[in-house]
N, C-alpha and C positions, 0 to 999 in steps of 0.2 A: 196833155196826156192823152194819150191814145184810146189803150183800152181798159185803161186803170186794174191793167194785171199783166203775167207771165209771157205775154208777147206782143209787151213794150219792145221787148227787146229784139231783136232784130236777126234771124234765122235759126227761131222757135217756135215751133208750132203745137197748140192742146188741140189734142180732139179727145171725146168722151164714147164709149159703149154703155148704153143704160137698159138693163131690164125691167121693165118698172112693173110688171107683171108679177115678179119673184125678189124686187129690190134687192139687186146686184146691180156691179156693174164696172168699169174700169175706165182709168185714165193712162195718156200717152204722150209723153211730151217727147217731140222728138227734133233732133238738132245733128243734121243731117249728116253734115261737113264738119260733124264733132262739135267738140267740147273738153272744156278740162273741169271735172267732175272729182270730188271728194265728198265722204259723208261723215255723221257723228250718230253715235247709237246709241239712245238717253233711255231708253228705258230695257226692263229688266225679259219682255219675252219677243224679241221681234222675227219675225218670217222676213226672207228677204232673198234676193239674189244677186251674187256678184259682190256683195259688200266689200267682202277681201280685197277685190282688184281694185278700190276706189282709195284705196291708205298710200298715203303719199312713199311709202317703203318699196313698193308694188311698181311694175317697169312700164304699165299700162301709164298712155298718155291722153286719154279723152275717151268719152263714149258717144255712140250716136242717138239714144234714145232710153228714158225713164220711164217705167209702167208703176202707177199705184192701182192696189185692187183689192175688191174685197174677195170673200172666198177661202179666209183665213190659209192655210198652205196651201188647200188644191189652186188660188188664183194666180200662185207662182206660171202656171200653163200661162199666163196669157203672153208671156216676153215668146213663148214662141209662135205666135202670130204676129208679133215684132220683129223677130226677124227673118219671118219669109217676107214680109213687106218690104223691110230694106236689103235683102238679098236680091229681090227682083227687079228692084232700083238701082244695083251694082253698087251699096253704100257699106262702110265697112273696110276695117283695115286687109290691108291688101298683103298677104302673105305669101306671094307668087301663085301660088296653087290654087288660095279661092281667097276671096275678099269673107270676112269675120264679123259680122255687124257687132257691137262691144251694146248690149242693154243690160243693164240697172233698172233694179223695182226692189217694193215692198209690199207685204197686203196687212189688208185690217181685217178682223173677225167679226164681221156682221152679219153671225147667224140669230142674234135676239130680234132682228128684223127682217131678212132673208128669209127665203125657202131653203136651208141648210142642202138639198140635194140637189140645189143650182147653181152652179158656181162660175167665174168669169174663165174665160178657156181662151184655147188657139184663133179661134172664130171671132170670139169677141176682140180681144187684141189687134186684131187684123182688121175688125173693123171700127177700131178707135182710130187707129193711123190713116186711114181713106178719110173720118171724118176729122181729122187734123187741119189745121188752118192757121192762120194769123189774127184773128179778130176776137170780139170782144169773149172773155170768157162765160159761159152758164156757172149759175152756182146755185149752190141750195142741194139741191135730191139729185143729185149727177154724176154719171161715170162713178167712181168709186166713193163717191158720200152718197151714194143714195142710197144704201142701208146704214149709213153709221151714225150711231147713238150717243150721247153722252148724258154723266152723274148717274154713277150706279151704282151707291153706295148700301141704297135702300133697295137693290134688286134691279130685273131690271123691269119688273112691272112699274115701278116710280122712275123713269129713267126720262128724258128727252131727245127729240132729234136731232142728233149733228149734220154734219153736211158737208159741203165742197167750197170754198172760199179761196179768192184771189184778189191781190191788190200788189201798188206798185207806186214806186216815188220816182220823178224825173226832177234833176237838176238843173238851172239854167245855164250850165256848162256842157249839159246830156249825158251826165250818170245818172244810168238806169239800176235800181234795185226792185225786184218783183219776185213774189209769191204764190206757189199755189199751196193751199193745204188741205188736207181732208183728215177730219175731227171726229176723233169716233172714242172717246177718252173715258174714261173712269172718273175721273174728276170731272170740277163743276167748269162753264166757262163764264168769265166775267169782264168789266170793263177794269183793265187796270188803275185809269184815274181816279175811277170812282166807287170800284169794288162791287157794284151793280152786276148783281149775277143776271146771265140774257138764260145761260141754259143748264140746269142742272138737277139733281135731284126734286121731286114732287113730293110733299107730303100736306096732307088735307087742302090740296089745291095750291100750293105755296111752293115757290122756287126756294131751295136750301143750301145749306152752305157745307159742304162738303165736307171738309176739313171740321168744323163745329160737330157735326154728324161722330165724327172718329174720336174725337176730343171726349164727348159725353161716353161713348162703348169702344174703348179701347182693345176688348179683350174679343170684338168681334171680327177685327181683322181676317182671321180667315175661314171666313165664311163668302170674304168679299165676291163679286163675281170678277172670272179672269176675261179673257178676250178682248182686251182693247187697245187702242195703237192711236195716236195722232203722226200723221204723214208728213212732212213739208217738202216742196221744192222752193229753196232760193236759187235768185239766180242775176246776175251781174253783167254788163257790158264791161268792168273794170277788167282789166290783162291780169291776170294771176293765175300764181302758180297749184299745183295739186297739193301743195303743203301749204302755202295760204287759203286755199277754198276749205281746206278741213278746218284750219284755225275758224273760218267766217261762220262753219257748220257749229262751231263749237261753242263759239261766243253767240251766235243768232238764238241758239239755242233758249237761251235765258228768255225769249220775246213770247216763245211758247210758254215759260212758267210764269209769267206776269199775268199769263189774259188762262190758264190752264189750272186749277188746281184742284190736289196736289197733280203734279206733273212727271214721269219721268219714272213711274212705279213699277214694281217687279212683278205688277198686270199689265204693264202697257209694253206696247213694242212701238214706242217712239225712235222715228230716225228725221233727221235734219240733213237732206243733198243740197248741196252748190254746186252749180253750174258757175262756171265765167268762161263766157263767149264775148270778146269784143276789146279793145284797146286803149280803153277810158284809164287813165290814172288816177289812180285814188288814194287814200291812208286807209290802212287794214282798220284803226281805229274809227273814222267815220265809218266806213262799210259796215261795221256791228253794230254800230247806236243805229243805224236805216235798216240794219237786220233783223235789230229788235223790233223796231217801231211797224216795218212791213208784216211782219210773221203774227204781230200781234192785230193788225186789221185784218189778216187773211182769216185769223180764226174766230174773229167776228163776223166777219164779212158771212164764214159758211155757216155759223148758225142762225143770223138775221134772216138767211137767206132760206132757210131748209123749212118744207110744209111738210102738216101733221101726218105719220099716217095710220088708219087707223085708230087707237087709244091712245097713240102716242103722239104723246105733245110736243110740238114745239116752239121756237121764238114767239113766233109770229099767232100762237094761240091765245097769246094775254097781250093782245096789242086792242086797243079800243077803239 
């Protein structure tokens, strides 16, 4: 395994924009010479762009590049520093007249950790694509986890830090399934074998369990705090179509409610993208049991990975 993430696979490239001064920041994954791209949108308030053209109904046949970012709507700017980057690389469907670069994104609201009047823009965009590469991915406090929070059931002064996580399975035949996510959720996050919460609500020092929390005060639902979104990219060498990469969005899906809870709420702006670039054949049914199992490292992976900042705790604050 390579880089035990999102560009195992082979003409994908992450690069991240981080402000760590103001904790923002954005990611950019871009795939140059296209893709066949589908999404699924799990939860109840998401920010996003482009969605529509990714439904397999829709005439569009590939896009060349995904932004997640924080900045809650204003970070939708950053897809236009994405595409003056691949404009000036003459990348982009070719419509006689001008070539169209096709970017897809989402953003999370990480202003409980952000400078709310900082937000990821044209600039930064443009300069996640120049740091674009092939190699191992950063996680933890990065590109667009490095303000996102999660367990905020208790507020978000008892809250934790989420982060940016990626992982990835290689086959000994060379199916590639890989992930990147950024966690920035309402709910707690846990180990799903073992139910072992890594990050979620704090009370008297004590990681809590989210769902127990709601179970005992039912009637405070809404008081909850809004603004929250878990992000995923999967992504596949397998050959498939934009009506099976939505099927994969829609089944991998479940990988976030296993290690996620609760998952998928009418605070979160959960979306799950598929990519498939590459001509491995596969069954649609194995592809989601590796979609599950990736999606659910990836969002361990970014909270193991993400340090404290400030009051706010993370993984790696109760490690001994």
């Amino acid at each position: 395994m390579k880089n035990k993430g999102l560009t195992d696979i082979s003409g994908i490239l992450v690069g991240h924009a981080s402000d760590t001064e103001n904790h923002t920041g954005c990611t950019v994954v871009l795939c140059m010479d296209g893709a066949v791209c589908s999404a699924s949108v799990c939860g109840g308030g998401p920010g996003s762009r482009e969605i529509e053209l990714l439904d397999p109904q829709r005439a569009n046949n590939g896009i060349h590049a995904l932004f997640l970012s924080g900045g809650s709507a204003f970070g939708l700017s950053v897809a236009d520093g994405v595409m003056e980057y691949l404009e000036e690389r003459d990348c982009g469907v070719d419509t006689t007249l001008s070539k169209v670069p096709i970017v897809s994104g989402a953003v999370i609201f990480d202003f409980p950790i952000c400078n709310p009047k900082v937000r990821p823009d044209k600039v930064m965009g443009y300069e996640a694509c120049l740091a674009a590469s092939d190699g191992p991915i950063q996680q933890g406090n990065v590109g667009a986890g490095i303000g996102a929070s999660v367990g905020k059931v208790l507020g978000y002064e008892n809250m934790m830090k989420g982060g940016l996580g990626s992982a990835s399975f290689i086959s000994k035949s060379g199916l590639i399934v890989a992930a990147i996510v950024v966690v920035n959720s309402f709910g707690d996050v846990r180990v799903p074998a073992t139910g072992e919460i890594l990050a979620g609500p704090i009370a008297n020092g004590v990681r809590k369990d989210t769902v127990s929390i709601i179970k005992d005060n039912p009637d405070s639902v809404f008081g909850y705090p809004v603004g929250n979104t878990t992000l995923a990219i999967l992504a596949t060498n397998a050959d498939l179509s934009k009506t099976e990469c939505k099927m994969l969005a829609n089944t991998s899906s479940y990988g976030l409610a296993r290690t996620i809870t609760p998952f998928g709420t009418s605070m979160d702006g959960d979306i799950v993208f598929v990519l498939s670039k590459g001509e491995h054949k596969a069954d649609m049914n194995v592809l989601g049991a590796l979609g599950n199992m990736i999606l659910s490292e990836a969002v361990m992976n970014a909270v193991m990975n993400a340090d404290p900042v400030g009051t706010i705790k993370s993984y790696k604050s109760f490690l001994r």
